[in-house]
C-alpha positions in Angstrom: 174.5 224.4 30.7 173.6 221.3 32.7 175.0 218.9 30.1 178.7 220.4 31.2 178.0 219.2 35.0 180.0 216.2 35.6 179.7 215.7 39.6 176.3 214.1 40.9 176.0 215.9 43.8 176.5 219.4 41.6 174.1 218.1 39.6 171.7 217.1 42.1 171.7 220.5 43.5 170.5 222.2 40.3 168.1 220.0 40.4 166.3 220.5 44.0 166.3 223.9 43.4 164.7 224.1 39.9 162.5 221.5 41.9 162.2 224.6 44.8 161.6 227.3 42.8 158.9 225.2 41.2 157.3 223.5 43.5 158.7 225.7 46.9 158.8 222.5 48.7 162.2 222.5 50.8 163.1 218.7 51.6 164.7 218.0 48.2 167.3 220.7 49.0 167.7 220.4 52.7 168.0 216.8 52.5 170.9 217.7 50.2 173.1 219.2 53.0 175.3 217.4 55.5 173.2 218.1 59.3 176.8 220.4 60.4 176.7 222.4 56.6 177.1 226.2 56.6 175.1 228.6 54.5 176.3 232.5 53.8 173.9 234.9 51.6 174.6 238.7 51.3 171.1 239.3 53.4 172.4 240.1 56.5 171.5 237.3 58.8 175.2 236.1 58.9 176.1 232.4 58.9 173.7 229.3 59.5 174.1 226.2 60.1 172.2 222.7 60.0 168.8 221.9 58.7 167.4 224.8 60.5 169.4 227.1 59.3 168.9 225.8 55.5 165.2 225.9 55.9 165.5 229.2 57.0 167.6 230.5 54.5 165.6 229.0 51.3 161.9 229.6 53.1 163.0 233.4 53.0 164.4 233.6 49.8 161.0 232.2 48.6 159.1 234.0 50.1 160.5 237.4 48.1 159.4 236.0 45.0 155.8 235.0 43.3 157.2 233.3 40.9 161.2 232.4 39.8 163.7 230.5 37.5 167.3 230.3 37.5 169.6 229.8 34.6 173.1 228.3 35.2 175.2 230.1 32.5 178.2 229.1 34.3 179.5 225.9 36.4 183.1 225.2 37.4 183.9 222.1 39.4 187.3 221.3 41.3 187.9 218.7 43.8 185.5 219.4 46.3 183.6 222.4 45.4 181.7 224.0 42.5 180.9 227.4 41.5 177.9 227.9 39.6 176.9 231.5 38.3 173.4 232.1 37.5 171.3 234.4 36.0 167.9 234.8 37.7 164.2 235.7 36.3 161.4 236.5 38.7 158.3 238.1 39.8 158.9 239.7 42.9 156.0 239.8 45.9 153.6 242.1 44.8 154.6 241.9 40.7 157.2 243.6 40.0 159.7 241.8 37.3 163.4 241.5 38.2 166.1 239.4 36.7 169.6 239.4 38.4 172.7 237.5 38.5 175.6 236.2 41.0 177.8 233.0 41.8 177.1 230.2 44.2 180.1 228.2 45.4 179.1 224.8 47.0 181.2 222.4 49.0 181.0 219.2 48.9 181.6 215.7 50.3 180.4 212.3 50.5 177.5 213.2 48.1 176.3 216.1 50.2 177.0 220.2 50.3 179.1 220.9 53.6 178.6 224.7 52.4 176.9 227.1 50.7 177.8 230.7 49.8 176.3 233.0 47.2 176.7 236.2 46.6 174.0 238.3 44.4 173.8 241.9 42.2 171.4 243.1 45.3 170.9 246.1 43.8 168.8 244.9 41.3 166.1 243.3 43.8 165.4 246.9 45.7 163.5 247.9 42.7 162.7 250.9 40.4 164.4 254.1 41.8 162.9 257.3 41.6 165.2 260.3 41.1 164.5 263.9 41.3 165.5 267.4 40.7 166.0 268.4 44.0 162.6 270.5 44.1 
């Protein structure tokens, strides 16, 4: 799918974070951000901001995960932004295999991302559920 990405800094953000998920160094990708960029997830901690807060987010989405590789199956650009849907395979803390999916829109300007926000299938990261008769 990367072949299909036409803006550098889209490009370059696939990039850091194949490099992140490899490697689980997290300069390539901060150094990506402008220092006043947003980031939104679905986990709860609401909106951060800066290098801090892009540190922060990445370091704890690593830290879920033994072992991880995203697929884009999906990138859109327009003037500004990109939305890139992904399809995700890992090994989560402890061993249990997962894969799971959702869309990443990123803002950008002046060759950096002002903001990040992704939204996930969350479901599929609590697990194996156990059901039962009732008994």
């Amino acid at each position: 799918m990367d072949h299909a990405v036409t803006d550098g800094t889209t490009r370059s953000f696939i990039a850091a974070l194949r490099h992140l998920e490899q490697t689980r160094e997290l300069d390539d990708m901060a150094a990506l951000f402008s220092d006043d960029a947003e980031v939104r997830s679905i986990d709860g901690h609401g909106p951060r901001q800066g290098p801090d807060g892009i540190r922060a987010l990445f370091d704890e989405y690593l830290r879920q995960f033994d072992e991880l590789s995203t697929t884009f199956t999906q990138v859109t650009e327009g003037s500004g932004h990109a939305a890139l849907e992904w399809t995700t395979d890992a090994v989560r803390a402890g061993g249990h295999g997962v894969t799971y999916t959702g869309v990443t829109i990123i803002d950008l300007a002046d060759g950096r991302v002002t903001g990040f926000r992704t939204v996930y299938d969350s479901a599929a990261l609590m697990g194996p559920t156990v059901l039962t008769d009732g008994a």
